[in-house]
N, C-alpha and C positions, 0 to 999 in steps of 0.2 A: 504494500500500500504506500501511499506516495503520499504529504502533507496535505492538508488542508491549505487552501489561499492565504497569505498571509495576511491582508484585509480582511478575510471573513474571520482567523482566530482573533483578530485581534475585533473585531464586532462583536463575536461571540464575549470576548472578556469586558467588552463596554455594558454588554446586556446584563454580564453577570453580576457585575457592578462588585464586584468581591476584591480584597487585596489584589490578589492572582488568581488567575484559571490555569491548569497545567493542561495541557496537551501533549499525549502519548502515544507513539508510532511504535506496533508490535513488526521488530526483528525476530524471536523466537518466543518459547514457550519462559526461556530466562532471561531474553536481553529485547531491549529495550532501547529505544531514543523518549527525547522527551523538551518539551519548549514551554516556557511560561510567559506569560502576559499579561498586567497590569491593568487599569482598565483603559491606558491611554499609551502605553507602549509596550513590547517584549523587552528581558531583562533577561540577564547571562546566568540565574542563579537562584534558586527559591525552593529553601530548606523546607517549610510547614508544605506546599503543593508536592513537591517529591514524599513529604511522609502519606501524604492524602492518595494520592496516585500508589504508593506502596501499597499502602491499604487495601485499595481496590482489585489491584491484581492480586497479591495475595486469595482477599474473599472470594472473587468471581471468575479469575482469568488463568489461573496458570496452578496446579500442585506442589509447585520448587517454594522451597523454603528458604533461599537465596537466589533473589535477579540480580542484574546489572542494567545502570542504565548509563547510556553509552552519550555525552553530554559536548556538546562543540566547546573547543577551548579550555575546557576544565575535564577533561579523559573521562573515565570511568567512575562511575561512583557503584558500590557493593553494597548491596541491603539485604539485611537479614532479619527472621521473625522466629520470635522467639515462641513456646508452645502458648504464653498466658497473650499472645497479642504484642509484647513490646517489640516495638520494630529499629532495627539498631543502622545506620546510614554511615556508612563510610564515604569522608569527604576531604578536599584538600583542605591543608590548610592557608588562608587567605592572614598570614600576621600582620598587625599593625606597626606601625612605626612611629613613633613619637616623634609631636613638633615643637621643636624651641619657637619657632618664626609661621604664624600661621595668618590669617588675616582677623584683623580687629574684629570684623563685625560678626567673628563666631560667640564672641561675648553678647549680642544681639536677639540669639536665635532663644534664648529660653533663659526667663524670669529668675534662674538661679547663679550660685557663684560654680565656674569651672576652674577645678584644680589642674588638671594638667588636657593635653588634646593630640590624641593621636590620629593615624591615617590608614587605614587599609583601602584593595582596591574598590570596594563597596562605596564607604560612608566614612565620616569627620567622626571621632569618639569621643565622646566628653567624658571626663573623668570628673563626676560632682561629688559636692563635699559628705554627703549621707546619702544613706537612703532613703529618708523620708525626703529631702531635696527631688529627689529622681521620683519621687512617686506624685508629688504635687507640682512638678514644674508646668509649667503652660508656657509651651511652643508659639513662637511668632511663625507661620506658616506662611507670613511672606514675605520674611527677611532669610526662609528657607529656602522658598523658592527662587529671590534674587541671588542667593549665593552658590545655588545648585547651575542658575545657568552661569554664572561666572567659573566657575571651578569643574570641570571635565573631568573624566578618566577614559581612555578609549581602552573598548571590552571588541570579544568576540562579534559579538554581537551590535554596538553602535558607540556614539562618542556617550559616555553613559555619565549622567548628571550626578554630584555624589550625594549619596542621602546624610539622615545625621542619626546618631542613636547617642543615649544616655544611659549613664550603668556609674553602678557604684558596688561597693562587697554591702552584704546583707545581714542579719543578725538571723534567719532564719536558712537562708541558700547561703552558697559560697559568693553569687554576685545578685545583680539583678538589672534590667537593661528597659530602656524604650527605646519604640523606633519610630521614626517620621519620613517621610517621602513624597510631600501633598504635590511637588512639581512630577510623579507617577500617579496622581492618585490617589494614592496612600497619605491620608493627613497622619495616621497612627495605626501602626501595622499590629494585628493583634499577636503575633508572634514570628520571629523572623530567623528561622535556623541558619540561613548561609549570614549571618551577622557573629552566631557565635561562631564560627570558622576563626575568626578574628578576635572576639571577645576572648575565648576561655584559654587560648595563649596567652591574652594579657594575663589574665587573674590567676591563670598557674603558674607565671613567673612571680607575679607578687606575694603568690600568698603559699608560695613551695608547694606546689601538691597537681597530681597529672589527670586527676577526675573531681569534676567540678558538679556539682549542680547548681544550674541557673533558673531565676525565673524570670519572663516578659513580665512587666508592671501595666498593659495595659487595660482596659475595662474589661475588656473579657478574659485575658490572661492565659497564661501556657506556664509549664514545668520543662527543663530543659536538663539529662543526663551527656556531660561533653565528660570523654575518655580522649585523650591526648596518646596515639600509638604512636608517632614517632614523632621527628621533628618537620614532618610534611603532610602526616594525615591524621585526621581528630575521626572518634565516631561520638555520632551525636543520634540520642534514642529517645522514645517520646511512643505514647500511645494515640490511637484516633478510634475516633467514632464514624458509625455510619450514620449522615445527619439526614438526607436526602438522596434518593433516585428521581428521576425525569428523563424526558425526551426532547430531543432539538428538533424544529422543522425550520429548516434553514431554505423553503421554497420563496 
């Protein structure tokens, strides 16, 4: 089978009106391609729609207890399910790099004080002062979107606007994170696994330790299990529900 148009997936993700719509191209019974889309562009990388897509093949499409999905620019990713549902994602890892020299108006983007600001190929990372900072802060969404079209990253896939996320360590998890992306769509992403690709390097180097758990802080929330395998690949594991079936009539 051959993709869908890339105007009609990307219609389809407008309709859905959701973070992301993942769209999945069967190579076998274990391997897999796979495309995500926003509701206003495709993006090189989206951890929660590959748990959700795992999901599904698992339940409906295939017997293997480990697929692959075969991913442009970022290789292979390996998923595996465990007998109670936990489904475990092997992924690269995307580290941050800390900025001495960043631009002023990241002090701009959200109502609290930033300790330090790192950079992966994703998103800007604020490093805030607690965690209640990180759970009450209120995002200027369009001092985010001016800064997203100033500052690029060029991806597989397009010159890719950087998003921003906020995290701090937690008195209950090891960290805990938000995320924003409203020039995508996404005013606040209700959980964003290729972010901790980047996050839980940070907080394993801070805080000594190679398995973390993280939580998304945002209204509807998510629990995040990130295992650090090497110094290139994290597995990052999380349970899903079945929320909804449906049918498209794309006449």
């Amino acid at each position: 089978d051959e993709w869908l148009a890339v105007d009609l997936m990307q219609n389809i993700a407008l309709e859905n009106n959701l973070a992301e719509t993942a769209f999945v191209k069967v190579i076998d019974a274990e391997n897999y391609e796979i495309r995500w889309f926003t509701p206003q562009v495709e993006v090189d990388f989206c951890g929660h729609a590959t748990l959700a897509s795992s999901f599904v093949l698992f339940r409906d499409y295939t017997d293997a207890k480990r697929i692959q999905f075969h991913v442009k620019d970022l290789g292979v990713f390996i998923i595996d399910q465990d007998v109670d549902g936990k489904i475990h994602m092997n992924f690269p890892i995307r580290a941050p790099q800390k900025l001495e020299d960043y631009p002023a108006e990241i002090h701009e983007l959200v109502d609290c004080e930033i300790k330090e600001v790192y950079l992966n190929p994703q998103a800007y990372i604020l490093v805030c002062e607690s965690e209640q900072a990180v759970k009450d802060a209120k995002p200027n969404l369009d001092k985010i979107r001016q800064l997203a079209e100033k500052h690029k990253v060029s991806t597989a896939i397009t010159a890719e606007n950087l998003d921003v996320t906020l995290t701090s360590t937690s008195q209950d998890y090891d960290y805990i994170a938000r995320y924003f992306a409203p020039h995508k769509g996404i005013n606040e992403d209700p959980v964003t696994g290729s972010m901790h690709t980047g996050l839980a390097p940070l907080w394993a180097e801070k805080l000594g330790k190679t398995s973390l758990i993280a939580y998304q802080a945002s209204s509807r929330g998510g629990l995040l299990y990130c295992d650090l395998q090497s110094e290139t690949r994290i597995q990052i594991s999380g349970y899903a529900k079945l929320y909804m079936t449906a049918e498209l009539y794309l006449d």
